[in-house]
N, C-alpha and C positions, 0 to 999 in steps of 0.2 A: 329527317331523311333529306328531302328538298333536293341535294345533289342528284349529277347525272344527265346523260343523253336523251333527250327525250327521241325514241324511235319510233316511236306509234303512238294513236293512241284509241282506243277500242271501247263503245260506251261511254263517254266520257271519261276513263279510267287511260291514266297517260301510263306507258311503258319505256322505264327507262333503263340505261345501261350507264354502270355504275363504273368508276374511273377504274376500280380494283379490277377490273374485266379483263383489265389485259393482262394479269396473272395468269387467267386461264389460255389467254392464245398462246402467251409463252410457254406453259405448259404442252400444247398442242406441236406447238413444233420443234418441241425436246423429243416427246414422248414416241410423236408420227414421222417424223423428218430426220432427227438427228442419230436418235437412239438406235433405230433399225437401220440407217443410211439410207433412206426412203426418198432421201432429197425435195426436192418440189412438190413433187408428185405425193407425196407423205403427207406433208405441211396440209396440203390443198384439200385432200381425204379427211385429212384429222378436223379440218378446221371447217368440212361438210358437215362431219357429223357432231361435233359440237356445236354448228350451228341448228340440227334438228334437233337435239335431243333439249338446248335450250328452247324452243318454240314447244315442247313437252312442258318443260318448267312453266311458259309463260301460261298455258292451258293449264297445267295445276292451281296455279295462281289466280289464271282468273275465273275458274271454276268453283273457289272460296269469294271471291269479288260474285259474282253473279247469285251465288244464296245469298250471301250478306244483303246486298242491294234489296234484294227479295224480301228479306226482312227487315227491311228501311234504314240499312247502314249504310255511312260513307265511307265511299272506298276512295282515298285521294291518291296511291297512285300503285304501280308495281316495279320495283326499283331490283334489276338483273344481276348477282353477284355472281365472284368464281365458282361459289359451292352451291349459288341456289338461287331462289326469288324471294326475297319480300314482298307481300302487298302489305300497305296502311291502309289498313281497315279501323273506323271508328271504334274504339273501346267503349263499352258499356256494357253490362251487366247483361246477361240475355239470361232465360233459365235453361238450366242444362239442356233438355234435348235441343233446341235450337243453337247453343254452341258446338253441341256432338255433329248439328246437320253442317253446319260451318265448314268444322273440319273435315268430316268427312268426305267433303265435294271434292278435295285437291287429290286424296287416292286410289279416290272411287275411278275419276277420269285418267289415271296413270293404268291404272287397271284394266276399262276399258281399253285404251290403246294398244293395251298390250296383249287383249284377248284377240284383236283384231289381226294384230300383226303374228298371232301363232301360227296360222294356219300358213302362211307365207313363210314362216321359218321353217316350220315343216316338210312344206314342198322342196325350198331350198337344198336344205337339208338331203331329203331321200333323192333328188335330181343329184345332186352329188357325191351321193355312195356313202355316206354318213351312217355309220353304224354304231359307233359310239362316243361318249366321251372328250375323247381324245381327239377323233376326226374332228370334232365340234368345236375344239378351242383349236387346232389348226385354221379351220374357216374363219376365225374370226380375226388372225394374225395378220390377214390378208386385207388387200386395198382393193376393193370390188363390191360391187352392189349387196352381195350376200354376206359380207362382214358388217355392210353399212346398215341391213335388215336386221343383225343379229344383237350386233351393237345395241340400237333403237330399241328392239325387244327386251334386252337384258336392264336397259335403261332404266325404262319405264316400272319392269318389276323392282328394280332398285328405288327411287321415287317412293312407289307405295309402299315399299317393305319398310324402309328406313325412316320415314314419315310417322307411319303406324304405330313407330315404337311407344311405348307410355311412357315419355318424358319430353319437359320441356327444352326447348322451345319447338319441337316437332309437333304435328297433330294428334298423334296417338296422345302425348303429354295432354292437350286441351280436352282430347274424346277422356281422359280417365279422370282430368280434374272435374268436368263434369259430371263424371256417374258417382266419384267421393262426394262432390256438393250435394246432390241427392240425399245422402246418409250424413254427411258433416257440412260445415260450413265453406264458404268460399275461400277464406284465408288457410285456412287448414291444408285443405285439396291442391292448393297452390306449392303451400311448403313440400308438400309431399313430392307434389309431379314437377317440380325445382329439383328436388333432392337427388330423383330419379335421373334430372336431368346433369345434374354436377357429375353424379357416378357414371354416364355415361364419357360422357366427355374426358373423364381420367382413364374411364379404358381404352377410349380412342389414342390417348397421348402414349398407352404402355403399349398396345399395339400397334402403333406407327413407328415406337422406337424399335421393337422386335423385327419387325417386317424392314424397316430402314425406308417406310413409305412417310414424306416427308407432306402429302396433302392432309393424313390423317390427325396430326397434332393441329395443324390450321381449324380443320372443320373442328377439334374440338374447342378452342378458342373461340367460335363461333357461338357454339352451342352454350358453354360459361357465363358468354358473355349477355347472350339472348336471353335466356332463363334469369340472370343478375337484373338485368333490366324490367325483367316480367314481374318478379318479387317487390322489387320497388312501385313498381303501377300498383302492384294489388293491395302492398302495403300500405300508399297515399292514396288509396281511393277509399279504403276501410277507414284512416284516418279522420280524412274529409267530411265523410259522412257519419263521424258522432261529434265532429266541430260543429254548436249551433251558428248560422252566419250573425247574428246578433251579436258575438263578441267580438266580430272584425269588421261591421259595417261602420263608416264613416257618420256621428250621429250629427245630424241635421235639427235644425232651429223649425221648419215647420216647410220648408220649399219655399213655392216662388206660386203667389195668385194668379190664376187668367187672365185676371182685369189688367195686370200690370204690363208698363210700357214693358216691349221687348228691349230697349236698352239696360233696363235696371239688372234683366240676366247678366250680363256682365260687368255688374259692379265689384263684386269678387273674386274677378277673372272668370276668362270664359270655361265653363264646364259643364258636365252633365248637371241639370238638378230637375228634381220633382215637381212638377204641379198636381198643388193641391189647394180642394175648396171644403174647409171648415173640419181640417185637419185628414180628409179623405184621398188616398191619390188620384189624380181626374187624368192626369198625363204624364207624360217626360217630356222634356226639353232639353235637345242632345246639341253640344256644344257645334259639332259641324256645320248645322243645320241653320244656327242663330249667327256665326259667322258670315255665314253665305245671306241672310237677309238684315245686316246690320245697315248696308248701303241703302238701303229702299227708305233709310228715316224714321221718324219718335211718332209717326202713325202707327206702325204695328202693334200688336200687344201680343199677351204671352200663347193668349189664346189662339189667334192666327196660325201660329209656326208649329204651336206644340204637338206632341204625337200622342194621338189618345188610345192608341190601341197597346194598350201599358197593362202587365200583369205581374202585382205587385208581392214578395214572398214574404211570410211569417218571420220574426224572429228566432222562431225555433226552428226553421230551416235549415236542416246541414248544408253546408259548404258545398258539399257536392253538389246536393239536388239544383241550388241558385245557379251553378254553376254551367250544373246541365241545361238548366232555363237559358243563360247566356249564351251556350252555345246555338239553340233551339231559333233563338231568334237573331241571330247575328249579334247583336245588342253590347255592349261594354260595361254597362251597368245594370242594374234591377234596383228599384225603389225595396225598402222593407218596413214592415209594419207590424204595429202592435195591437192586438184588440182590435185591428181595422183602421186603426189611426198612423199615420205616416211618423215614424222613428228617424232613419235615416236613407242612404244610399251603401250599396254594396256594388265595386268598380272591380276591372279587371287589375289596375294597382293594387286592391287590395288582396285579391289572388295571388300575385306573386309575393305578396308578402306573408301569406299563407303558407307558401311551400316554403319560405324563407323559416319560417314558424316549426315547420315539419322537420325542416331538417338538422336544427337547434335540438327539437324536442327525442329525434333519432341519435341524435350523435353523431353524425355521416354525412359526409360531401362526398359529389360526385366525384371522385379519383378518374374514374372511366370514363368523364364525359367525351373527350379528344377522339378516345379508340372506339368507343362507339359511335359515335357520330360518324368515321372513316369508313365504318363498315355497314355507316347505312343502314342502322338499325334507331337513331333515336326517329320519335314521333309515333312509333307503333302502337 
């Protein structure tokens, strides 16, 4: 994702606005200014209430951001599009009801807002002789605080409604791959609420061309495209985790002593490597670290610099889980071992060579990488 305006930022959770943004203000002052001949004054209404109903989005968004957190996930940022909000939220495996509470936070608070704002649609409403219908979508043609209330209300129950649906990439899509995981497995429940979500997206495209509504084929490009993306993560994370990392770790001759001068780290170029005493791992010794005290002179030894607070993974480690450790600690590499005994190093090079691995082993290159990325959807 990374692209984008940073506008705020809330919790530590940055909120950005996405370049594709001003699809929607041009939108706004087609739709409010040009179309009706509303002029200025049009423009200026349209481009109020798309600014609240976006600050609706950002509170959907970060109402998924604030459970996540809750349950110890990183939320790195929420990035503002024409049709909607992203948050990047850390991917990891949760069990179902904990990804059902996930989702459900962003329509639960659409909901909310909009049981709030009924009772003020109502008054609205009956103050201005509203009897039906009809009267009701008159009020809202109009450029005045009571179209701007109605707008807002209809908003928001749009949000939850369309959210809710059971397909990906919307919430409802995550709430029902959850409750299949319950009864099936993780990859299954995925293809399913993918499937769900491809069939939605083609009736979005037959009814945009019917109606001659030209946002609806977009959103569903969105949706394709989100859900293409989703299948792929669930697909490379299932992968990962029956790769043991022993068949991709880097094998090592035995590390590097504590006794030994800190120069001799760098006899084979400077890089991460292990320390170990009597084939045990005792530490790491991480290349940044030994650059930064190569000046201080053949006094130091390995022991000095090294970082002993080192948690070393099995050979029979999936890829994933090493992986997950990597992230866990910041860290680039993990030592791995055998029996307890130090085999080799497993590097963040060797991750990419991994999904290099994966995607050999799939038959499939990113085609999409370009248009996803544009739409601020990689990193999810």
């Amino acid at each position: 994702m990374g692209r984008g305006l940073r506008i705020a930022t809330i919790r530590g959770i940055e909120i950005k606005l996405h370049p594709s943004f001003l699809l929607a203000l041009l939108w706004v002052t087609y739709y409010w200014g040009i179309a009706p001949e509303n002029g200025l004054l049009g423009v200026l209404f349209g481009v109020f209430i798309l600014t609240a109903i976006f600050v609706c989005v950002v509170g959907h968004e970060l109402a998924h951001s604030f459970v996540a957190l809750r349950y110890g996930l990183t939320v790195h940022d929420i990035t503002l599009l024409p049709i909607g909000g992203v948050a990047r939220i850390e991917q990891v495996p949760m069990t179902p009801r904990r990804e059902a509470t996930v989702a459900l936070a962003g329509p639960i608070l659409n909901l909310i807002v909009a049981a709030v704002l009924l009772p003020v649609v109502l008054a609205v409403a009956l103050a201005s002789g509203v009897r039906d219908a009809y009267g009701f979508l008159l009020m809202i043609q109009g450029i005045d605080g009571a179209s701007f209330v109605i707008h807002l209300w209809i908003a928001n129950l749009m949000l939850a409604a369309f959210n809710l649906l059971p397909a990906f990439p919307m919430d409802g899509g995550r709430i029902f791959r959850a409750l299949l995981t319950g009864v099936s497995n993780r990859v299954l429940a995925t293809r399913v609420a993918v499937f769900l979500g491809q069939f939605l997206a083609l009736a979005l495209i037959a009814a945009g061309f019917y109606t001659r509504d030209v946002a609806l084929p977009l959103v569903s490009i969105f949706i394709m495209l989100a859900a293409f993306v989703e299948s792929r993560m669930i697909y490379v994370e299932a992968a990962l985790r029956s790769l043991p990392v022993g068949q991709f770790a880097v094998w090592d001759s035995g590390g590097v002593s504590p006794d030994s001068p800190l120069s001799h780290a760098v006899l084979g170029g400077p890089r991460d490597l292990a320390v170990t005493e009597g084939g045990v791992v005792v530490g790491m010794l991480w290349r940044d670290e030994v650059l930064a005290r190569l000046h201080q002179g053949n006094s130091l030894r390995v022991a000095d610099v090294m970082d002993r607070d080192v948690t070393a993974m099995d050979v029979d480690s999936s890829v994933y889980d090493v992986h997950r450790r990597m992230l866990a600690t910041g860290r680039t590499a993990i030592p791995i071992v055998e029996g307890g005994l130090y085999r080799g190093i497993f590097t963040s090079d060797r991750l990419v060579h991994v999904h290099r691995y994966l995607q050999e082993r799939f038959g499939t290159r990113d085609r999409y990488r370009g248009l996803i990325e544009a739409l601020g959807l990689m990193g999810r």
